[in-house]
Structures are given as C-alpha cells and as structure tokens.
C-alpha positions as CSV (number, residue, x, y, z in Angstrom):
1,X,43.2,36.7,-7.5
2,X,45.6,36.2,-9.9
3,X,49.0,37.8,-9.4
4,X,50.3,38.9,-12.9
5,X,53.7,40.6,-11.8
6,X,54.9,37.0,-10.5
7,X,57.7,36.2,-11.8
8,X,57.6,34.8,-15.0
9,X,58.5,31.2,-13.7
10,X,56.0,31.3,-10.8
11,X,53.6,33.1,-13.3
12,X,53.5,29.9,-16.0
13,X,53.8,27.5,-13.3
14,X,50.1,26.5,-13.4
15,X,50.4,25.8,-17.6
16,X,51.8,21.8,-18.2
17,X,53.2,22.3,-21.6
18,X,52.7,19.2,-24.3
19,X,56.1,18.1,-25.7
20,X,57.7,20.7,-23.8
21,X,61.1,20.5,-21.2
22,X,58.8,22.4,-19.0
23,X,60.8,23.8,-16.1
24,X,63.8,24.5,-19.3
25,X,61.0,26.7,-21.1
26,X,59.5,28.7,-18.2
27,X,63.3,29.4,-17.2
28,X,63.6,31.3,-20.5
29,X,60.9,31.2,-22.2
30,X,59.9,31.5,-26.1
31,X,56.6,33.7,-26.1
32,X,54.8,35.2,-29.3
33,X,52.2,37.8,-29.4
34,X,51.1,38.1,-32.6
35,X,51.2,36.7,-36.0
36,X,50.9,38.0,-39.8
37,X,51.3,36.3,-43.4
38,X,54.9,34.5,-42.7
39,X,55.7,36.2,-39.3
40,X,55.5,36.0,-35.5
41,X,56.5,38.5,-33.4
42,X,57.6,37.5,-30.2
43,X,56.8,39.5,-26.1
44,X,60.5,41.4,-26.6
45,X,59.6,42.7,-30.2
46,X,61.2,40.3,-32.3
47,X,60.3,39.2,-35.8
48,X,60.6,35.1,-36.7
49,X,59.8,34.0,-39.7
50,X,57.5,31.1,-39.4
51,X,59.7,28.0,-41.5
52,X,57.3,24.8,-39.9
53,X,53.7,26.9,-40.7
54,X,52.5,26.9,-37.1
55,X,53.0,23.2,-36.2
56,X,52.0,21.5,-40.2
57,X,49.0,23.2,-39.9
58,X,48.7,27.3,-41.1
59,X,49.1,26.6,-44.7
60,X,47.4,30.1,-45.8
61,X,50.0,32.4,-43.3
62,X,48.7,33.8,-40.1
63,X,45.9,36.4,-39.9
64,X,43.9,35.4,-43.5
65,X,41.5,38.5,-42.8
66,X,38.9,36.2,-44.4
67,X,39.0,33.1,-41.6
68,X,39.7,35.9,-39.3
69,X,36.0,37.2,-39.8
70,X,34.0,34.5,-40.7
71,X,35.0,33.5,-36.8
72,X,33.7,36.4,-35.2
73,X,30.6,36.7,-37.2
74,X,30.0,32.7,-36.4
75,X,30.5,33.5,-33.0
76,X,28.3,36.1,-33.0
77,X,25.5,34.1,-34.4
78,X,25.6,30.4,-33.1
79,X,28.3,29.7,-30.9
80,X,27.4,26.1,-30.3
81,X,24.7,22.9,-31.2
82,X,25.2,19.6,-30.6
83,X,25.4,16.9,-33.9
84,X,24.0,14.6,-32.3
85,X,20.7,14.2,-33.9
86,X,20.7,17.6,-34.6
87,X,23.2,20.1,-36.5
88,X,23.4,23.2,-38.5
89,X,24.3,23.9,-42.5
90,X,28.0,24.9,-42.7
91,X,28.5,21.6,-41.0
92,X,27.0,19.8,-44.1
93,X,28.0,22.4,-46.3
94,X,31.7,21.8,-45.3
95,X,31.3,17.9,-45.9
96,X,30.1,18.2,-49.3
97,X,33.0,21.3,-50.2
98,X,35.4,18.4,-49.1
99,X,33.8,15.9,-50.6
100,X,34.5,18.2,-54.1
101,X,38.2,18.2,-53.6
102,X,39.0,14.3,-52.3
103,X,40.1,11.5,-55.1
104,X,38.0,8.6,-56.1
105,X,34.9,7.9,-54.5
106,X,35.8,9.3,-50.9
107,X,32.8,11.1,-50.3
108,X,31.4,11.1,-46.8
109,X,33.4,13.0,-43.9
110,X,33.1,11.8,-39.9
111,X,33.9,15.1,-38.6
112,X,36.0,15.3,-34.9
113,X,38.6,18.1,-33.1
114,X,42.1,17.0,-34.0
115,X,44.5,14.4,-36.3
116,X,44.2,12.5,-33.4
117,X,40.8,11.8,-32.7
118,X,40.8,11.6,-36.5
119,X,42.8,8.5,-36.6
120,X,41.1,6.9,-33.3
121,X,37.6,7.8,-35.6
122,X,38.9,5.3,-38.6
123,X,40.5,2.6,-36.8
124,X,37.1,2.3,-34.8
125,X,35.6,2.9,-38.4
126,X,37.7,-0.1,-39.9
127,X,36.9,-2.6,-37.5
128,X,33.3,-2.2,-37.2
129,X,33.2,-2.2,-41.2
130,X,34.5,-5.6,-41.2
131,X,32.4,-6.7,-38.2
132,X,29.3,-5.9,-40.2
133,X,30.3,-7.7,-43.1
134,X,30.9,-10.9,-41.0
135,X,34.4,-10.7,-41.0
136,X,34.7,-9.6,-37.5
137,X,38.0,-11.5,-36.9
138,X,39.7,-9.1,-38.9
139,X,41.2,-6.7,-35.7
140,X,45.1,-6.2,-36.6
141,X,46.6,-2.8,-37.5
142,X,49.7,-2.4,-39.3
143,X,51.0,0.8,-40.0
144,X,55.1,2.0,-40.4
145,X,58.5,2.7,-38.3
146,X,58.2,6.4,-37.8
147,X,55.0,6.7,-38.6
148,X,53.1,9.2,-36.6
149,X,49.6,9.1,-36.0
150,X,48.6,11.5,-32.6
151,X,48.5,11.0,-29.0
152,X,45.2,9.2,-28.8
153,X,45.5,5.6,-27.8
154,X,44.7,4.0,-30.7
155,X,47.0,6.2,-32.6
156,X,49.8,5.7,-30.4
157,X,49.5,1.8,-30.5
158,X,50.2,2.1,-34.5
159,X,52.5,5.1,-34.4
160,X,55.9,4.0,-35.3
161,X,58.3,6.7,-32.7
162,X,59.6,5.0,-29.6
163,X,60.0,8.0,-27.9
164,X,56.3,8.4,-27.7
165,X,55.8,5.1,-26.5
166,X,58.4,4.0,-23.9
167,X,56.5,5.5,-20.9
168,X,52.9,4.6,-21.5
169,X,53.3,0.9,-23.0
170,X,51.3,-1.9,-23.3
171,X,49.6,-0.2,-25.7
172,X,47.0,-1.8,-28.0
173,X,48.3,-5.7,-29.1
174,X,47.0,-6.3,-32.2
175,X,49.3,-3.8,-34.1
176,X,52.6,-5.0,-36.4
177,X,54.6,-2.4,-37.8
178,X,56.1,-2.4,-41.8
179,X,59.7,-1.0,-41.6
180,X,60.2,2.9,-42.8
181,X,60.8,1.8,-46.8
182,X,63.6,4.7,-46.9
183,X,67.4,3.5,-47.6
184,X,70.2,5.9,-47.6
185,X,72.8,4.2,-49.1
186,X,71.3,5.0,-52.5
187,X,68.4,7.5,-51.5
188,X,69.8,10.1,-49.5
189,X,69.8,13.7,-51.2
190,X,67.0,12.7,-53.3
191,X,64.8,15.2,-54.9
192,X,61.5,14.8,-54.3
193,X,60.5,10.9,-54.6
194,X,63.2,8.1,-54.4
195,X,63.6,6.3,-57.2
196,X,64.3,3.0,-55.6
197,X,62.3,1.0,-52.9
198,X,59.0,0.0,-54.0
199,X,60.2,-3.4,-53.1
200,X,59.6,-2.0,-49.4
201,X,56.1,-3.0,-49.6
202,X,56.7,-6.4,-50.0
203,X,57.6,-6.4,-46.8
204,X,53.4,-6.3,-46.4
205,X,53.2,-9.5,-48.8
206,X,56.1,-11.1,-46.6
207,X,54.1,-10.1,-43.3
208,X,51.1,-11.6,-44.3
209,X,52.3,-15.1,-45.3
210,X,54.6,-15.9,-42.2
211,X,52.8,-13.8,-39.3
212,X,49.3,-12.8,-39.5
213,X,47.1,-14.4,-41.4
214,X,45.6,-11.3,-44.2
215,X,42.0,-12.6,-42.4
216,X,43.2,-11.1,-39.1
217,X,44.1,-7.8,-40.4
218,X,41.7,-5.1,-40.4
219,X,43.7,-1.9,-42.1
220,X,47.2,-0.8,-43.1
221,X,47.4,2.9,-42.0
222,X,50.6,5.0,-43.6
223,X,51.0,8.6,-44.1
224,X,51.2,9.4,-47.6
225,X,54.4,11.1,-46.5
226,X,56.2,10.1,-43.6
227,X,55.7,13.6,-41.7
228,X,57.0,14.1,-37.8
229,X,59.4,10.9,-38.4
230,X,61.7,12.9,-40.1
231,X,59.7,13.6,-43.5
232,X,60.3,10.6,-46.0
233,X,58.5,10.9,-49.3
234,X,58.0,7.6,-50.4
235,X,60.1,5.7,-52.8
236,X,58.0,5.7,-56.3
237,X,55.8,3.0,-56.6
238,X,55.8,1.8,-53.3
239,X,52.2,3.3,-52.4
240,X,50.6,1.8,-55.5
241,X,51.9,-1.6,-54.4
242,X,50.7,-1.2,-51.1
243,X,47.3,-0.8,-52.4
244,X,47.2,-3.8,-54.5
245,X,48.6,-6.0,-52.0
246,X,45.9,-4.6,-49.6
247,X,42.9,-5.3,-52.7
248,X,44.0,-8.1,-53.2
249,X,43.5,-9.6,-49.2
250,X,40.5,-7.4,-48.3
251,X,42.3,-5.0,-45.8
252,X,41.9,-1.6,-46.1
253,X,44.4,1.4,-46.7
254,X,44.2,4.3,-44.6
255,X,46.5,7.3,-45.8
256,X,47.0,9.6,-42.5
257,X,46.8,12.9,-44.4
258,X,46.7,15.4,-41.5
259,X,49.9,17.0,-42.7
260,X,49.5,16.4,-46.8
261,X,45.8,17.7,-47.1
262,X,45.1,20.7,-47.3
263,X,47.9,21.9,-50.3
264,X,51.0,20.7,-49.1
265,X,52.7,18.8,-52.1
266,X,50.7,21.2,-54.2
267,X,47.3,19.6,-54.7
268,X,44.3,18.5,-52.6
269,X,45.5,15.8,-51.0
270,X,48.3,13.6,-50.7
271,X,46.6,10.7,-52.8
272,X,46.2,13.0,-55.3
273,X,49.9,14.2,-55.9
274,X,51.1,10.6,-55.5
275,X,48.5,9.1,-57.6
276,X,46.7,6.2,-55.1
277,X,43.3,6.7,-53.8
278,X,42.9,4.9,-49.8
279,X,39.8,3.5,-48.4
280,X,39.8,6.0,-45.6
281,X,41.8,9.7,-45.0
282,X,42.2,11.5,-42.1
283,X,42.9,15.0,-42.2
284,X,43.4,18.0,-39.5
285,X,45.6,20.7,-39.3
286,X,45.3,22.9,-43.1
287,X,41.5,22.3,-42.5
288,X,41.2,25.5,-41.0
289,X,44.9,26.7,-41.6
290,X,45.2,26.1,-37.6
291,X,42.6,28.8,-36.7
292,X,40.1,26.3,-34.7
293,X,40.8,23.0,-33.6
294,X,38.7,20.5,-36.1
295,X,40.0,17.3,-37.7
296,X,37.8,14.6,-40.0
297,X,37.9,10.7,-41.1
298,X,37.0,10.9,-45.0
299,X,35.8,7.5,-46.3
300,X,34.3,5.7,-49.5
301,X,31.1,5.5,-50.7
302,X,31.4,1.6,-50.2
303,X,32.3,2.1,-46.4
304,X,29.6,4.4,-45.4
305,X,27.4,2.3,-47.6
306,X,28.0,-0.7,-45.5
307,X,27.0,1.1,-42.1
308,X,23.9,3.0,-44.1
309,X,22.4,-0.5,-44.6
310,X,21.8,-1.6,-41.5
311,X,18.8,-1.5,-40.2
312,X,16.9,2.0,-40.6
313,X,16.4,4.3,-38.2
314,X,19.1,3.1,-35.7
315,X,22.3,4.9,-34.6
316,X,24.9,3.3,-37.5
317,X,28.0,3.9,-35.7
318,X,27.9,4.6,-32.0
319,X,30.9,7.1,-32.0
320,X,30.8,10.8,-31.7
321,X,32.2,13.8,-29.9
322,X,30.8,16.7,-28.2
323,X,32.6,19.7,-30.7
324,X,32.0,17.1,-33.6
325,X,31.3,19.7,-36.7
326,X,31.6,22.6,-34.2
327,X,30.0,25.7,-35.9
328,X,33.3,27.9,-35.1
329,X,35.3,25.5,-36.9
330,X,33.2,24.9,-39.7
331,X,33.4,28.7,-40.2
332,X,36.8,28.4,-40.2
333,X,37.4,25.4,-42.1
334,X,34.8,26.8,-45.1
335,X,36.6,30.5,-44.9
336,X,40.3,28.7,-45.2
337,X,39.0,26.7,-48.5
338,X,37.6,29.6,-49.9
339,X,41.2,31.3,-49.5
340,X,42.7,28.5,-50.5
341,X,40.7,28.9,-54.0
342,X,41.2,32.7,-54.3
343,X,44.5,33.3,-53.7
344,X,45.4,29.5,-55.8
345,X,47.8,28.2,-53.1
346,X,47.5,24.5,-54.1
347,X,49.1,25.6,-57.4
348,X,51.6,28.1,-56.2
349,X,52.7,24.8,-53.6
350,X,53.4,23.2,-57.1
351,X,55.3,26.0,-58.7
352,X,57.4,26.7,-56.0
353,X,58.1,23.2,-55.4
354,X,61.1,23.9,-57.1
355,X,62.6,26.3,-55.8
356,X,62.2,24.7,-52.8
357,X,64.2,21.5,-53.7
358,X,66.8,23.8,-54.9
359,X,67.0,25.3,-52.0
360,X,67.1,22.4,-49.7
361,X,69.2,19.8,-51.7
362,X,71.9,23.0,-51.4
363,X,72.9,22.1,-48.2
364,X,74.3,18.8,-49.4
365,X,78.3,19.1,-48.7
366,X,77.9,21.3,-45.8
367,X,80.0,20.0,-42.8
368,X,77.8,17.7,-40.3
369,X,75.0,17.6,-43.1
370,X,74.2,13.4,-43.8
371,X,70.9,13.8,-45.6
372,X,68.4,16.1,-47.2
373,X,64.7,14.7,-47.9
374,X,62.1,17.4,-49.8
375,X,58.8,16.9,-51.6
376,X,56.1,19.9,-52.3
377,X,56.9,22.1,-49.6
378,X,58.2,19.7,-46.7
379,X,61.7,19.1,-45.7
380,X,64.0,16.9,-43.8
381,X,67.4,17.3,-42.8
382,X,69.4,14.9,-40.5
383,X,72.4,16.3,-39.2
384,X,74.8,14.2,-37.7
385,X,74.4,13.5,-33.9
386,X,77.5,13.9,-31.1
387,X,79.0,11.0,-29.4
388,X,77.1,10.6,-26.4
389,X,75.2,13.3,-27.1
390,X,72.5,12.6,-29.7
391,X,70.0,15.5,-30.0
392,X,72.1,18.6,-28.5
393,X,73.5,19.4,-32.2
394,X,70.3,19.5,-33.5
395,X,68.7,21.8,-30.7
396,X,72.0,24.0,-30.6
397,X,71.0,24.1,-34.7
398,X,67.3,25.0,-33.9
399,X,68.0,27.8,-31.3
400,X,70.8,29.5,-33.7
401,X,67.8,29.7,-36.3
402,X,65.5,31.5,-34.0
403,X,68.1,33.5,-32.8
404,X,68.6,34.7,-36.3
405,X,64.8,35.1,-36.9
406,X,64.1,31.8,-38.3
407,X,62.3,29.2,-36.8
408,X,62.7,25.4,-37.6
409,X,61.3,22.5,-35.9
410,X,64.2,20.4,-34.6
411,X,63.1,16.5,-33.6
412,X,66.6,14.9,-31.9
413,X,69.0,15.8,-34.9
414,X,66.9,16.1,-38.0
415,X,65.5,19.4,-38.7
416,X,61.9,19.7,-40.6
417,X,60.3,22.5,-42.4
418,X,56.8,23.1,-43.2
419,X,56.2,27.0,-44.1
420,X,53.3,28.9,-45.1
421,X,52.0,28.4,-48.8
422,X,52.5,32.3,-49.2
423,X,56.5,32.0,-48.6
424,X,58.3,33.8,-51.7
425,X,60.8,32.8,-53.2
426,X,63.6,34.9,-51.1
427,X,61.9,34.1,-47.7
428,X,62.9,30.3,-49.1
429,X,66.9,31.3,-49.9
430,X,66.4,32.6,-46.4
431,X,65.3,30.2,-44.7
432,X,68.4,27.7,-45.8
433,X,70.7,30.2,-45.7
434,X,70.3,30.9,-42.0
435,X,70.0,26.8,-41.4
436,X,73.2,26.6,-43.6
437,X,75.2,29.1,-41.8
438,X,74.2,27.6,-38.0
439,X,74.9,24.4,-38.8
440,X,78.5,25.6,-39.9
441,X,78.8,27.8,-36.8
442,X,77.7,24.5,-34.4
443,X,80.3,22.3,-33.1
C-alpha cells in the first residue's frame, strides 16, 4: 500500500525527475496544483504567473475550456486505435488542418509523441529520401552550436549543447556542426533580428568545400530560432542563404519548429515570419498547447512523392510508433487550432510583439545585464556569470522571480521567456519588472 503521509522526501523518492537536481528538489520542492489562463497555483496557495508558457509549449494559457472538453468527450468515445494500417478521422482531419496553415508545398504530416521523436522521424526521413533516389551516400547531418533538437539519439548527435552530451558520447559520427551565427560585439541588444551576420552561413559553403564533400551530406537541420540555447533570432538574411546554398548542392533544410510553430513570432510557423520555406519541419509543443503529448515531421510534396512511388502496395517507410496520431491528442491538437482561430492569437503574438521588445530591451544598463535577445514573444537574457561560479547568479535570479510570483526559465546564467499568447500588456511590464528588480537585488 502506498503510504501518502511519508514524508515528502521519502514520498517523491520513487519519481526520477528529467533535468532536475533531484535530491535538491525533493528537499524543497516546487509543486503546482492547478493552472488557469496565465497562472499556476502552487500545493501552499501561491499564485505564479506562468513567463516560459509551460515549457515552450501552452501557447493558448492553461485550462482553454475548449481542449479541456474535446479530451474528455474523445476519451469517452475512442480512447485508442492503432495507425498502423488502420486509423480514425481526426487523425486525417488534423493533417490536412495543418496542411492549411504550413508555407510552400509542405503538405504531408508523419505524426509521433514529442519534438523529439519528431526530429529522429526526419532525419530517418532524409536519409531514406536520398537512398531512394540513388544517392544513398549522402548520410551526414549538420546542424548548429546551441542548437537543440530533444533527447532522442539522433537528435542529440546534431544538437549543439555540450551539457547534454558530455555523459552519453559517442554519439552518432556523421554529424558537423555550423557555429551559432550570433556576434555580440555588434548584435547584442538587438531588437528582434540582427542586422548583421548573414555571412554566418557561409560558413556552410566553407564546410562543404574543405570537409565534406556536399554528396555526403544528407540535411542541414536549424531551428528557425535558436530556442533552449539561449534564444538567438537569426541575423537577417542568413536563413535565405542557408537555403540557397543547400538548393544549390541537393541537401535538404530542415527548420526544427517545435518551439516557433504554433504562433510564436506571431504567424503559423517560423518559415513563415522569417520568410524561407524548409524541405522538412518538425513541430511539437503549441500543437496541442501542451495538453497531450503529440509532435509531427511536416514535409514536401516532392519528399513524400518520392516514397509514394515506390512500388504499390508496400510499407513506404518502415517507421512508426505505437501513440502515432493518438485519438486523445488529435482531439487536443484540433480543439487548440480551433482556439487558436477564435480568439486570433497568431495576430495578437504580432501586435504585442512590441510591447514585448520594449519591455525586454529595458533591462539594457541594469547592473550584471550583458545582453538582451527578443523576437515575437521569446526572450533571452544573459546575465553575467560569477568567478568560479558560473550558473549560481542565474539560478539565485530565477528563484527571486518565483519568489515574487514570476516564473522564468533560467539555463546556467541566461534567462528565457516564452509566455502564454493571452499575456496583456501589464502582465508583460510585470514580468521585466520583477526580473529587473532581482537581478539588482543578486550579488
């Protein structure tokens, strides 16, 4: 029998906690109970204002009544069935209603559980791609310093965070990695996109010519935004060179859009707000504004084409998982685009875009404050790191925001934001505010 009046260390023993200082946590531990629009509440009553929308992902605020419901009544009437060789409609439904919203001719959605799987999904996709168009020497990923792309092991070979690495290396070989095109000597502060660094992706030209031969290489996979790294928009111009140097050698762009889909630079997708269109996109988190675990691998007609061609009535990609286009998430997934529509939060990203900047690029000249990055509704800010101590500022920073009712996602010493599309405009002031007056108050 489980004994609930353990104490509460001996009571969350069993739980191993992902990205967590476990024995730290259960020590004193940070527990919410419920959730609503911009708010948790927390076990001892308290109200936090949620600044990094779940984890990236509850772009509609918690509770949308609408997702709420369309759960229980898909629960209620087919809890599971299998896609393999079989399915059911929202599942199809879903593809197409995503199909609607993506750029270009990305038309055709590979439906799995997470940003992770996600990834894994398109660089399985890539390869094979190539392989059936003869070119099956083409197995080499090269993706971005800071890049994150999930814990899978495919996504962890390209990812570009050491940290996430170190202890479970050698990862996958044939991966290179482009440095992060961000300098802040002249881009620090900036608002929005930096002005200079296109000239970053020449580093891809460069790469090509003296390292790996552009035959060898399969796909280039960036985020649109660099997102967990820190959050670097990217310098203007620097994705549209990307994607001719990638036309122009036959590899393929992937944009890792699990954190810009969905709304969050104030349209669609990423591609769209920064004008390029990728071969491939994976998405996750918005999906389903973080209600049910789904994720997907969007790609173009010409892609799916190739695998629809082979011979007929044979399995065209042997790849698949068991909650693949699960009928709980689809429900959720269909009921978070619907509020999306209704209550126009793409556009209301855009207009408040802003404000945002405003409110972010107001913390430049605060003590301890070395750079401020923004773009839609996504922020960055490195704080300067103690001797010998890098990280503990930066912490101290986070914990002194959810003291005051704030909380802010605090990777070593840069602190990143991510709210809720239905923030106003004074739950924005706020949020800076309270960062602006810990970092003044931290040694």
């Amino acid at each position: 029998m489980n004994n609930r009046t353990a104490t509460p260390r001996n009571s969350m023993d069993a739980f191993w906690m992902p990205f967590t200082a476990n024995l730290a946590f259960k020590d004193k531990p940070r527990l919410f109970v419920t959730a609503e629009g911009m708010y948790y509440k927390t076990a001892d009553g308290r109200q936090v204002m949620d600044g990094i929308g779940g984890l990236w992902c509850v772009n509609a605020g918690h509770g949308q009544p609408r997702i709420v419901k369309a759960i229980q009544e898909q629960a209620a009437r087919l809890d599971f069935v299998s896609s393999f060789s079989m399915g059911h409609p929202a599942a199809f439904e879903l593809a197409g209603r995503i199909a609607d919203l993506t750029p270009g001719d990305l038309n055709h959605v590979f439906f799995s559980n997470s940003g992770s799987e996600a990834i894994d999904t398109a660089l399985k996709i890539a390869r094979a791609y190539h392989r059936i168009r003869g070119e099956g020497g083409r197995t080499r990923f090269i993706s971005r310093a800071k890049g994150y792309h999930g814990m899978g092991w495919g996504g962890l070979s390209i990812s570009g965070i050491s940290r996430h690495r170190t202890d479970f290396t050698p990862l996958l070989g044939d991966v290179a990695h482009l440095r992060l095109p961000y300098d802040p000597a002249v881009s620090a502060f900036s608002r929005g996109m930096p002005e200079h660094g296109a000239y970053f992706a020449d580093e891809l030209s460069t790469l090509l010519a003296t390292v790996h031969e552009p035959a060898s290489v399969a796909a280039v996979i960036v985020e649109p935004v660099t997102g967990s790294g820190g959050v670097y928009p990217p310098p203007q111009g620097y994705l549209k060179r990307l994607r001719e140097i990638c036309d122009k050698h036959g590899i393929l762009l992937i944009f890792d859009e699990v954190i810009t889909g969905f709304g969050r630079l104030g349209t669609a997708f990423g591609a769209q707000a920064l004008g390029v269109v990728p071969d491939m996109m994976t998405i996750a988190k918005g999906m389903t504004n973080g209600a049910v675990p789904m994720g997907g691998t969007i790609v173009s007609a010409d892609i799916f084409d190739t695998f629809m061609n082979r011979s007929e009535g044979k399995i065209e990609l042997s790849h698949g998982y068991t909650y693949s286009a699960h009928p709980l998430a689809c429900a959720a997934a269909l009921a978070t685009l619907d509020v999306y529509a209704e209550q126009t939060l793409f556009d209301r990203v855009a207009k408040l875009s802003g404000a945002w900047a405003d409110a972010a690029l107001s913390l430049k000249g605060v003590k301890n404050v070395l750079d401020v990055r923004n773009i839609g509704l996504l922020a960055g800010i490195d704080i300067a790191p103690r001797p010998e101590e890098p990280g503990l500022r930066g912490a101290e920073i986070g914990q002194r925001c959810f003291d005051a009712g704030v909380l802010v996602r605090p990777a070593g010493d840069t602190i990143m934001l991510s709210p809720p599309f239905v923030i106003s405009e004074a739950e924005i002031k706020r949020i800076f505010a309270t960062i602006t007056e810990a970092v003044e108050n931290t040694v």
